[in-house]
C-alpha positions as a printed Julia matrix, in Angstrom:
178×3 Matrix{Float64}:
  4.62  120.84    3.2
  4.85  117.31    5.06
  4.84  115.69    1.68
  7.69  117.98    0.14
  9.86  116.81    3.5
  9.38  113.19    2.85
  9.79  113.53   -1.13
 13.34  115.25   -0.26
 14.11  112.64    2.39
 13.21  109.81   -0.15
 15.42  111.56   -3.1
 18.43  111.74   -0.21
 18.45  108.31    0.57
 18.17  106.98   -3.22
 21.0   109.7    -4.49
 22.96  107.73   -1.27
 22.32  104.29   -2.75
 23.38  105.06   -5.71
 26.24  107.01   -4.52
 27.2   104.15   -2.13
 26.82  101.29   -5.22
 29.13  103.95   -7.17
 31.63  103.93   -5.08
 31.44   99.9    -4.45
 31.64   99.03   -7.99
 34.38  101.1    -8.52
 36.54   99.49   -6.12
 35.77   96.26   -8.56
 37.83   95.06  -10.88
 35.16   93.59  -13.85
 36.04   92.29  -17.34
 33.14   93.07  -19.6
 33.18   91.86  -23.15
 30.5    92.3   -25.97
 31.23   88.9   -27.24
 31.07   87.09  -23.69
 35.13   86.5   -24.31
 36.93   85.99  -21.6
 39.6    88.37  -21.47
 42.35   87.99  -18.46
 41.8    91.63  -16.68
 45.51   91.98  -16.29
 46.04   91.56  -20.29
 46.65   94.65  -21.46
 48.65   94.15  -25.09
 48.34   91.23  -28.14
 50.86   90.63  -30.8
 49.96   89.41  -34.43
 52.49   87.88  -36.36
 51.64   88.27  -40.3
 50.62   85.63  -41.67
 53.01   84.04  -44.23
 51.3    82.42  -47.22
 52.59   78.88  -47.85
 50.14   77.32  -50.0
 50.81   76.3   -53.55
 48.57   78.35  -55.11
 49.8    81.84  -53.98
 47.3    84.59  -53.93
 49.73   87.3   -53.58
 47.52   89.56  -51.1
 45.87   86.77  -49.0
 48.53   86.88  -46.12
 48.48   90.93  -45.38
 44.66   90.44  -46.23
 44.14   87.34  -43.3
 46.31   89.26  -40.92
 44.62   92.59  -41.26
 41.22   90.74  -40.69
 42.51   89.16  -37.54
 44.02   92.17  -36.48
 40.33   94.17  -37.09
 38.56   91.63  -35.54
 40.93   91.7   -32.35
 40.18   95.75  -32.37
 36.21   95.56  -32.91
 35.95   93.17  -29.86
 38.59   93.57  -27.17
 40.03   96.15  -25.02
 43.45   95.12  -26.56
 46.34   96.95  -27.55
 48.02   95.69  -30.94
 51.74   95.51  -30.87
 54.8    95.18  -32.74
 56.67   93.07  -31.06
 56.61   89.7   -29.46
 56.28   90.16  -25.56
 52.26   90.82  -25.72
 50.25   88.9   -23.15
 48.68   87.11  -25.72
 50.4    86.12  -29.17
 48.97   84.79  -32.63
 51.26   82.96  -35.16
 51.31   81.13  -37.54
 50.63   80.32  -41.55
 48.58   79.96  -44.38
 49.09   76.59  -45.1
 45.91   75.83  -48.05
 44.52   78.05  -50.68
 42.46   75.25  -53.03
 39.69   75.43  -55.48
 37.73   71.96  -56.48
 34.89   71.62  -57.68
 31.8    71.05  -55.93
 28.41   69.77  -57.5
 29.26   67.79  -60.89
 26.64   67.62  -63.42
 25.71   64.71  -65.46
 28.11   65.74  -68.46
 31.05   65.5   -65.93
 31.53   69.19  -65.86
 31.13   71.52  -62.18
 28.24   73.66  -61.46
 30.15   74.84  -58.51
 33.7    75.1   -57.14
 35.06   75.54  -53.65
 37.79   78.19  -52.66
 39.05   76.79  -49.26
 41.6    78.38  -47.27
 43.14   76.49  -44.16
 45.3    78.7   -41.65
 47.43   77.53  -38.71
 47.14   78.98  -35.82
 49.4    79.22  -32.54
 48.1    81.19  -29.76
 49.72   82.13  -26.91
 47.92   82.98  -23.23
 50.88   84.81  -21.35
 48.47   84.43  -17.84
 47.0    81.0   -18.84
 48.73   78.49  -20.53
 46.11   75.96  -20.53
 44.51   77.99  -22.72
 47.46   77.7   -25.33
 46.84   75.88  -28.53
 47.88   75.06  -32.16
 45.27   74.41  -34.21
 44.71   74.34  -38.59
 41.29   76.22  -39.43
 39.9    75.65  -42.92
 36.97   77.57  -44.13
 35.35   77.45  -47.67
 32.81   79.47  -50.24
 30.81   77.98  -52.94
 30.64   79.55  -56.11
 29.31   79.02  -59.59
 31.7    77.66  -61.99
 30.28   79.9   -64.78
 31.48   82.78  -62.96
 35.21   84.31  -63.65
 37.18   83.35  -60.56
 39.28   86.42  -60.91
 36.52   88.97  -60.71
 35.18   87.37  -57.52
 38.24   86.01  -55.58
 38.56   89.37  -53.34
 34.37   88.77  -52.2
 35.12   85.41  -51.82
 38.33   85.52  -50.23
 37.0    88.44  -47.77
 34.01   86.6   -47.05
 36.35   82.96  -46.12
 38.64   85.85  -43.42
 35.85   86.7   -41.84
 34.48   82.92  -41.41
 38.31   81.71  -40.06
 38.8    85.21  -37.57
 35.63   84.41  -36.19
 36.3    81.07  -35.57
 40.22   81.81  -34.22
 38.83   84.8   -31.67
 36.38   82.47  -30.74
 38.72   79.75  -29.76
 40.93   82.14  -28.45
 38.67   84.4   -26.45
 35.07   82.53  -25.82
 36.2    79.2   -24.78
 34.12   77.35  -27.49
């Protein structure tokens, strides 16, 4: 019986701890982020311009295709809301400014065993609660591929593959402080 009191007594005063830590962290205010970004805790909203294709060679999907990736990315790690319009506490803008293929790897007879599909993006972000962390910045990424290959059956892999590289690197500038 004298070991049934003290068991109860013990349970009491742990269920009060944790109660007590409950209520503490509560009170709080934390930012917590998969990714280690540093989110403000007072930002609430983001705004993505689309991203208007200026390069000389036009792929005619690349823009809603970079935009949509930036915008997924911003979804998969933040507690952000997307918005239509301007005013959001943090902003992206900007352009496609390079879509380029040279090749990569020349063989002995002059001719390319690989080309290169780079894509260069600028990018102007906007911090509405920190404008040191403002910036305006060109990211290029590339993907190899072999020149035996039709470019038009594997421009959507490639291309996909290059969006991912370039939101990576643009969250991460934006967000982790790299």
């Amino acid at each position: 019986m004298d070991y049934n009191r003290k068991s109860y007594g013990l349970r009491c005063a742990v269920a009060a701890v944790v109660l007590l830590a409950g209520m503490l962290l509560g009170a709080c205010r934390m930012t917590v982020s998969l990714t280690g970004g540093d989110i403000d805790p007072r930002a609430k909203t983001v705004y993505v311009a689309t991203f208007v294709n200026n390069s000389t060679l036009v792929n005619p999907t690349l823009s809603q295709d970079f935009t949509t990736a930036l915008k997924d990315m911003i979804q998969r790690q933040t507690p952000l809301t997307i918005i239509n319009t301007t005013n959001g506490d943090y902003k992206f803008e900007g352009s496609i400014t390079s879509y380029t293929i040279t090749p990569v790897a020349i063989q002995g007879n002059d001719v390319a065993a690989m080309n290169r599909l780079t894509i260069s993006v600028l990018v102007k972000f906007v911090n509405r609660f920190d404008e040191t962390k403002n910036f305006e910045q060109t990211f290029s990424r590339y993907a190899d591929y072999n020149s035996s290959q039709n470019f038009t059956s594997i421009e959507s892999s490639l291309v996909q593959q290059i969006n991912e590289a370039l939101t990576d690197d643009i969250f991460n500038k934006s967000f982790v402080n790299w």
